[in-house]
N, C-alpha and C positions, 0 to 999 in steps of 0.2 A: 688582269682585266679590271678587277674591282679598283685596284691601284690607281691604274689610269684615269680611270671615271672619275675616281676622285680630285685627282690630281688639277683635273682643268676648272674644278671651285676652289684654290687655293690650298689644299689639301700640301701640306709640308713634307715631303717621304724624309730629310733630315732630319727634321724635329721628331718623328717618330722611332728612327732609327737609335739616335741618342734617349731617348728618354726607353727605349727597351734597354737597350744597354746598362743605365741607371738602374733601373727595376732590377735589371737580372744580378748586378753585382750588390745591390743593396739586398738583396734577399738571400744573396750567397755567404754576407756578411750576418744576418740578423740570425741566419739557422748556424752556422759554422762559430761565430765570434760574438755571442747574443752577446754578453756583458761588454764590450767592449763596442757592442755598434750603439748599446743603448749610453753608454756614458759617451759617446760623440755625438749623441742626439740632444743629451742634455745640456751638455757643454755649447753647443750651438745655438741650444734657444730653437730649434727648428720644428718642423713640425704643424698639423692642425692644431693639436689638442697643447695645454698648461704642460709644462716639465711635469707635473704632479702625476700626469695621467700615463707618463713613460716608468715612474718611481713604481708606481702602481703594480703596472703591467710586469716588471721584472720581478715584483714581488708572486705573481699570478703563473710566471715561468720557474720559477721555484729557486731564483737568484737572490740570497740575501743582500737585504738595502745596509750598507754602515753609515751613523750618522757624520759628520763633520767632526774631522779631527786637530786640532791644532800639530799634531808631530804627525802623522797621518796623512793625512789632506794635502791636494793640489792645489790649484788656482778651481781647476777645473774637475770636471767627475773622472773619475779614472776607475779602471777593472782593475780589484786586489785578488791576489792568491789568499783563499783561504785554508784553515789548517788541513782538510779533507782532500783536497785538491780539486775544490772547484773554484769556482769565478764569483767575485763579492762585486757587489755596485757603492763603489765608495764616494757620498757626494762633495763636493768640492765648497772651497770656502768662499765662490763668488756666490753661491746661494746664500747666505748669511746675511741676511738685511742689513744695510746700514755699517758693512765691513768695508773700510777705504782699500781700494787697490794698492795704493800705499804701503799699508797695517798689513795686508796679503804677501805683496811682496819682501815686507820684512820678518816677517815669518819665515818666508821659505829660503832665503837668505841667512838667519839664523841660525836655523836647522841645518842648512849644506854645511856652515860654519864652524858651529858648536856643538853638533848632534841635537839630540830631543830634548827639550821641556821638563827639568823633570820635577818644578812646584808650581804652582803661582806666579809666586816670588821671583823664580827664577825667569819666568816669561814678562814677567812688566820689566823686569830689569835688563831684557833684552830687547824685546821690542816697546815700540813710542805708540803704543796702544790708546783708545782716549776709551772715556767711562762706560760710555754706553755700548762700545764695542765689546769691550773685558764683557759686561753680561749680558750682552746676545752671546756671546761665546760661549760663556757658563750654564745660562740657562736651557740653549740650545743641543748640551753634550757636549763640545768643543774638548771641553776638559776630563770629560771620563775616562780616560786612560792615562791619564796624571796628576789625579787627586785621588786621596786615599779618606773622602767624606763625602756626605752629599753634596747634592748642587746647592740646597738653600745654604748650607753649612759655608760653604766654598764664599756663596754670595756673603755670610755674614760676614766671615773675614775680608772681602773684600772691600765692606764700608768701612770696618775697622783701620784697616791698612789705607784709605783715602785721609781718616781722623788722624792716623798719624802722622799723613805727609800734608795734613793742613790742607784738604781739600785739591789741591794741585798737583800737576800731573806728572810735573818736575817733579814736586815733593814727593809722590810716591813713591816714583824711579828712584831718588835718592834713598828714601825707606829699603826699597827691595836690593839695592843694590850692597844697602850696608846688611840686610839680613842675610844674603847672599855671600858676602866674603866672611861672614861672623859664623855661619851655620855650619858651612860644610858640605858636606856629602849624606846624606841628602838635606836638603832646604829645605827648611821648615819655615812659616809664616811666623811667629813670633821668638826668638832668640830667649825670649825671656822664660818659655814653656819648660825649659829644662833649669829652672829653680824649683826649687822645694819650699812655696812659699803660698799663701792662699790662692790669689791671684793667680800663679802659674797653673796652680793645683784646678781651678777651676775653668780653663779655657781647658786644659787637656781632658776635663769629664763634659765640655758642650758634645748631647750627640740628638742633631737637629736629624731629624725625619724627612728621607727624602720626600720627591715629589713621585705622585701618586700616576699613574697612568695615563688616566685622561690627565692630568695634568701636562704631562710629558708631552701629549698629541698638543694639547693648546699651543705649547710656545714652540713648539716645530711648526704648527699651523701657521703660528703670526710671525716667526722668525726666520723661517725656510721656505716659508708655502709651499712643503711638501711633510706628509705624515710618513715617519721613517719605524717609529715605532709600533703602526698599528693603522688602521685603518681612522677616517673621519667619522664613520657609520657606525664602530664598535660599540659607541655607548649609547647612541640616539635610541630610542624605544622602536621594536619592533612588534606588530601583531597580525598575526599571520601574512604577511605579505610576500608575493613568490620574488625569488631572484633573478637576476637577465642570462641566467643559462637557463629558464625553464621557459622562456615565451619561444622559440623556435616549434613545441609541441603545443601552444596556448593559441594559436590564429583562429582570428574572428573572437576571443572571448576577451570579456571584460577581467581587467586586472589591475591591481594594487601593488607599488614598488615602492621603496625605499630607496634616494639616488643621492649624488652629491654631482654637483653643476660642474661638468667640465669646462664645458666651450658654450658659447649658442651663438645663432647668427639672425639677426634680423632684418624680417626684405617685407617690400610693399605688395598687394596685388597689384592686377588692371582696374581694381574698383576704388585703386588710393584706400585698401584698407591694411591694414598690418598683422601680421604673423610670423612665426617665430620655430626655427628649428632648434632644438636642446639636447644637448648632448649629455650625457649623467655617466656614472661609474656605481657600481655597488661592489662591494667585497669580491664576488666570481666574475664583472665582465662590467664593460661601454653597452648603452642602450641609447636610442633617440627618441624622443619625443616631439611632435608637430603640433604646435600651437596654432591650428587655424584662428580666423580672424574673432569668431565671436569668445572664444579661450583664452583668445591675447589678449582683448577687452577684457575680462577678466579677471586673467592672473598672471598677464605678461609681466605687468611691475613687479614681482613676485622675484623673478629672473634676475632682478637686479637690486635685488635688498637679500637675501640669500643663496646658500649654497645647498647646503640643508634639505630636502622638501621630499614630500609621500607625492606619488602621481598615479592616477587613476585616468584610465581609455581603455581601448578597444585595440589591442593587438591588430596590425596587416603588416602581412608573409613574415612573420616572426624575425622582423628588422627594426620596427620601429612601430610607435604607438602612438595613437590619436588622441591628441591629451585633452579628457574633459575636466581635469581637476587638479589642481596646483591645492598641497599645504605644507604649511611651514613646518619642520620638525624642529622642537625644542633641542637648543643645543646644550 
């Protein structure tokens, strides 16, 4: 009955019928196949919310995130077996800022080829890699499962080994290609390290200090735009402020969180004034916040020069919070 009624305002019974259908098999997939419905989520780009807030969430399921692998790695995010026999979310190498699909696909053609990666040396001289690629990759993790030093270390050798190919990217390939047939089994970056002479003596005692933690979140932040090892909120200052699994029992009262800006959506009233819905994440959960119009005044700019930010309102039905106050948290 209800059906029909509706029916005669335009009311679709096929578009509903299909879009339960979608619902039912996507939720049959997310409870039954999580790692593998969320790495098709990522891969897609799909979605309300940033990939970041899918990373997140599978972290919050208790799926570990792996970062990008050069021997490892898809194009795309793929579900790994891990040693335990659960499900890894291993992200893919189109998340890599600034990685040519190109440089992707000769990776992965390398690897079907010649197996894994197993220096440097042995990766420029396979793949036609260009500079800034090589350290987004390094920087990124790319190479933690085929280097035996740190990242900054990896990086030093890698200006070195530009110095000796003269800058050029031929030159380098040339470099790696001759350290590569000179080395052996395994490749090492300098042929000459295995003299007994100052010089050699002193490149085999550099032992450069990785990067620090927050470090590590920084250049996943600006090369991934996704934080793989750690939360974005981990180092920002907190004091006393509750988390978004506690405002369900907090309605009607005034509260202080700590969020990182997912999504937000801005729309006009009937009065041509502006206001703003904001979407946040903290460490345990998604929260919203409603920037009514004299809030938007404000601290709606705010929205859009940070990610960052403490917000303070008024909890209703422990969904979303009326936001009287926007501040920036030092990053």
């Amino acid at each position: 009955m209800m059906v029909e009624k509706f029916a005669g305002f335009g009311f679709c019974k096929a578009h509903a019928a299909t879009y339960a259908d979608i619902s039912y098999r996507m939720t049959y997939l997310k409870t039954h196949h999580t790692a593998e419905f969320l790495a098709a989520m990522c891969s897609a780009g799909a979605g309300f919310y940033h990939v970041s807030a899918y990373v997140e969430e599978a972290k919050r399921w208790g799926i570990a995130v792996q970062l990008p692998s050069v021997n490892r790695s898809r194009m795309e995010y793929t579900a790994e077996a891990t040693a335990d026999g659960k499900k890894a979310l291993r992200v893919g190498l189109m998340q890599v800022k600034g990685l040519r699909v190109e440089t992707i696909l000769a990776i992965l053609r390398s690897r079907e080829t010649h197996g894994p990666f197993r220096s440097l040396e042995d990766f420029l001289a396979r793949v036609p890699a260009e500079r800034d690629e090589v350290e987004a990759l390094i920087k990124c993790g790319a190479f933690d499962d085929v280097r035996h030093n740190s990242r900054p270390a990896l990086l030093w050798q890698w200006n070195l080994l530009q110095a000796k190919g003269q800058h050029t990217h031929q030159g380098v390939r040339a470099v790696c290609a001759a350290a590569t047939a000179a080395a052996g089994t395994p490749v090492t970056l300098f042929v000459e390290m295995d003299r007994d002479d100052s010089i050699a003596l002193a490149l085999r005692e550099i032992d450069t200090a990785d990067y620090t933690q927050q470090q590590k979140l920084r250049y996943e932040r600006e090369i991934l735009e996704v934080c793989v090892s750690g939360h974005p909120l981990d180092f920002l200052p907190r004091n006393g402020e509750v988390w978004s699994d506690e405002l369900p029992r907090l309605h009607g009262q005034r509260v202080t969180l700590c969020g990182w800006v997912v999504t937000y959506r801005h729309v006009g009233t009937k009065n041509y004034r502006n206001m703003m819905f904001v979407t946040l994440e903290d460490q345990r959960g998604l929260f919203e916040v409603i920037l009514f119009p004299d809030a938007y005044d404000k601290y709606g700019g705010m929205v859009y020069e940070t990610r960052s930010m403490r917000v303070t309102g008024v909890v209703q039905d422990g969904e979303h919070i009326n936001g009287e106050m926007l501040e920036r948290l030092k990053e």
